[in-house]
matplotlib code that plots the C-alpha trace (Angstrom):
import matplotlib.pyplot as plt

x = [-20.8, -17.9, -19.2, -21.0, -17.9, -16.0, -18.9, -18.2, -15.1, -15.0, -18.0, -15.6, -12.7, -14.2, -15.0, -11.9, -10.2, -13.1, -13.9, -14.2, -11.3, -10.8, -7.2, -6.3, -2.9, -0.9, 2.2, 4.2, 4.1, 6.0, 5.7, 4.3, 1.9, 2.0, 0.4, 0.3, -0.9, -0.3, 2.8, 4.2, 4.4, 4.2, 5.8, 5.5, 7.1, 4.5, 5.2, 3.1, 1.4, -1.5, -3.5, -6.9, -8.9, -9.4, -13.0, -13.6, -14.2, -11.9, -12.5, -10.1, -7.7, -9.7, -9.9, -12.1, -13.4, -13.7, -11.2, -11.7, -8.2, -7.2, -4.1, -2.0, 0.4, 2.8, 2.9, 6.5, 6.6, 10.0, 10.6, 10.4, 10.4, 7.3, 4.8, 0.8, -0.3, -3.1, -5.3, -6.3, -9.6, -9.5, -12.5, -11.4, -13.2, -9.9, -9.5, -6.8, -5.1, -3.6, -0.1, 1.5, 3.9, 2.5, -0.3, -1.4, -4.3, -5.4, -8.0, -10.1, -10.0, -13.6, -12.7, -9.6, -9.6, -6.4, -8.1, -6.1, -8.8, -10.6, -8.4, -9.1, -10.5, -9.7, -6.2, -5.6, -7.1, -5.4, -7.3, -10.1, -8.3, -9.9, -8.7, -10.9, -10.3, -10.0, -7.6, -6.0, -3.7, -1.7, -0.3, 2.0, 1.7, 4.6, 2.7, 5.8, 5.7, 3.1, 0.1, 2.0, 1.8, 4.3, 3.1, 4.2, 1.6, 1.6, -1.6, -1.9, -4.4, -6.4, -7.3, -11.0, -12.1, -10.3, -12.8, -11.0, -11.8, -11.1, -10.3, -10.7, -13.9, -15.0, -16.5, -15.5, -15.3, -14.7, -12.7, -13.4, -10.6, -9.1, -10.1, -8.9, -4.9, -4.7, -4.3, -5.8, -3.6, -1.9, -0.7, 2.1, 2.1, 3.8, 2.7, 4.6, 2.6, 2.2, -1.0, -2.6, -5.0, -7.9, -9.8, -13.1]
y = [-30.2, -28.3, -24.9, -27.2, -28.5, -25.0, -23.4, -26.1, -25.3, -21.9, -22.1, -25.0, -23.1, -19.9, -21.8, -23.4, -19.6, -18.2, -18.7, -17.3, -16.0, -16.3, -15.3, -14.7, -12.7, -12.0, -9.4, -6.7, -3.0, 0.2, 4.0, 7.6, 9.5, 13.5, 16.3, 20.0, 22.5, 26.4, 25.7, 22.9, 19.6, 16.8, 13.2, 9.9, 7.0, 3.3, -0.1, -3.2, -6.4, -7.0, -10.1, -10.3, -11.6, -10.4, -12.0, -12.1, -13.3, -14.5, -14.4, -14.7, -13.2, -10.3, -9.9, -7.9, -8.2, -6.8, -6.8, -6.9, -6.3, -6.0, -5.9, -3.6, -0.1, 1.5, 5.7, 7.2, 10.6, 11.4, 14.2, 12.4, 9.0, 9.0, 6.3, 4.8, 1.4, 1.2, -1.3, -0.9, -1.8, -1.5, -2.3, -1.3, -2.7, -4.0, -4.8, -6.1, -8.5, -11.8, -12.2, -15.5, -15.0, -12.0, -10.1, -6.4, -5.0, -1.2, -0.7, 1.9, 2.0, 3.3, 3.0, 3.3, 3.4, 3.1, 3.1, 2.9, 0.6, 2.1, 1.2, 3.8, 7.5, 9.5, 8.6, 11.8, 12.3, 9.2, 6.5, 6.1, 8.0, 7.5, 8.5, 7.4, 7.8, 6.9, 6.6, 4.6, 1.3, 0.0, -4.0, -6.5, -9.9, -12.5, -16.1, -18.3, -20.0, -23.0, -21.8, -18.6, -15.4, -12.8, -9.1, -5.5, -2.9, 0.8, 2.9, 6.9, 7.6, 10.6, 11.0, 13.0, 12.4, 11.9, 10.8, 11.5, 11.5, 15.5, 14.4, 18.6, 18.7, 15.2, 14.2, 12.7, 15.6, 14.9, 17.0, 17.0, 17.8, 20.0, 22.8, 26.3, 25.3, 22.0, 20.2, 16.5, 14.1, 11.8, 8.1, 6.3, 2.8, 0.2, -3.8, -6.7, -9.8, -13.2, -15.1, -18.6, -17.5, -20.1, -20.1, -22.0]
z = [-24.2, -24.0, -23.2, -19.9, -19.0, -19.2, -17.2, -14.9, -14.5, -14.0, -11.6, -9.0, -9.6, -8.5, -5.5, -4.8, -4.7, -2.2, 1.1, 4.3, 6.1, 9.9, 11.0, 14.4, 15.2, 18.3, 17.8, 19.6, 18.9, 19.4, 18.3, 19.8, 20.8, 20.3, 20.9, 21.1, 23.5, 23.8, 20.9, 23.2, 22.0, 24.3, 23.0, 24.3, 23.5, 22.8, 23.5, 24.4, 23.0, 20.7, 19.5, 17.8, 15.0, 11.2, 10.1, 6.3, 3.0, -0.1, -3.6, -6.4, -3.8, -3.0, 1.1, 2.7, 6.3, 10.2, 12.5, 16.2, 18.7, 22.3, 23.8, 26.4, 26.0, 28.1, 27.3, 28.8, 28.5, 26.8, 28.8, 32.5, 31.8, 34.0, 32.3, 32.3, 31.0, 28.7, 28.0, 24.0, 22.3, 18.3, 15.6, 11.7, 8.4, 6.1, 1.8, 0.2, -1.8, -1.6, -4.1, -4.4, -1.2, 0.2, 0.5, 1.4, 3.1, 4.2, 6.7, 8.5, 12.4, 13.2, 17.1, 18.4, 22.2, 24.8, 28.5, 31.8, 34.0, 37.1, 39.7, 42.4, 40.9, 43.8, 43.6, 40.9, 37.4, 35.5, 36.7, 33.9, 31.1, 28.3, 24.7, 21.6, 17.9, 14.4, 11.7, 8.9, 8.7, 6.2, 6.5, 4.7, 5.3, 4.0, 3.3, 2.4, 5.1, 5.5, 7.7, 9.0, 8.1, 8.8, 9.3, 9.6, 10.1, 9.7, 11.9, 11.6, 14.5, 15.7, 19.1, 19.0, 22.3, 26.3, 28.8, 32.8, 36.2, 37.8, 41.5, 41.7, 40.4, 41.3, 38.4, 34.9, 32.1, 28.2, 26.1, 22.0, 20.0, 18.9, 21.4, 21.2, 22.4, 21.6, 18.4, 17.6, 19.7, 16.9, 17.1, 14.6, 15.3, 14.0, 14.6, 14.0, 14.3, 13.2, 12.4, 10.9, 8.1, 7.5, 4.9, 5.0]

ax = plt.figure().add_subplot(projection="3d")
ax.plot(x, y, z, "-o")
ax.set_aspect("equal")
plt.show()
């Protein structure tokens, strides 16, 4: 009898402590963008909005989901000050761990696109840029507060691919990187957002 109650137990306890996680975010975010060409490095400076939503499951404060996340980046070139808005596209896979007040997560950005929308291409080669990549994330997530999480993220990116219009040429080209003079273009971001985690 008490071997079925204990099985019991376990078996709606387990439960109770799973579930599925649905935990939409909205955030602001700043950092660079770098890269190198012919032993030049070119830096920009990041900063925009973000919002999206993780999609997952809990268990026994295990997390693990997908992550789906849109949201808008202005690039200044440091040098000039001269500067293009981006809208961003992001899709990662994310594990981690919820702790009694806070809980950490990494995840793996499988597309990572920023894209400046296709205003008017014969207007020079920005219109249509297109730079896609992948990369890493790290996040921390304070839950103290009732139904609110707090969040700070970390994201190492690498740029493998820049779809653009050549007015020149008239016609879009892609480049793969690296090439023979230019290194992978590289993004540090960081994210601070908040979100309502449900769990279901």
């Amino acid at each position: 009898m008490k071997l079925k109650i204990l099985i019991i137990g376990l078996v709606f306890g387990t439960h109770a402590m799973a579930g599925i996680l649905v935990d939409p975010y909205v955030g602001y975010r700043t950092g660079s963008f770098e890269v190198t060409s012919e032993n030049t490095t070119y830096e920009f400076d990041l900063s925009g909005y973000g919002y999206g939503l993780r999609l997952g499951y809990n268990f026994l404060g295990l997390m693990a989901g997908v992550e789906y996340g849109l949201g808008s980046v202005d690039r200044e070139y440091t040098r000039t000050g001269s500067e293009e808005t981006y809208d961003t596209t992001q899709m990662s896979a994310f594990i981690g761990y919820n702790f009694p007040l806070v809980r950490f997560w990494g995840s793996y950005y499988w597309n990572y696109k920023l894209e400046i929308p296709e205003t008017n291409l014969t207007t020079g080669d920005y219109e249509g840029d297109k730079w896609e990549g992948n990369g890493f994330g790290l996040g921390i997530g304070f839950t103290g507060i009732p139904f609110i999480s707090i969040n700070l993220e970390y994201k190492r990116i690498e740029i493998e691919e820049l779809t653009y219009y050549s007015s020149s040429r008239g016609a879009t080209r892609t480049v793969n990187y690296p090439t023979s003079d230019t290194t992978k273009p590289e993004i540090d971001e960081f994210f601070l957002s908040v979100s309502v985690p449900f769990d279901f």
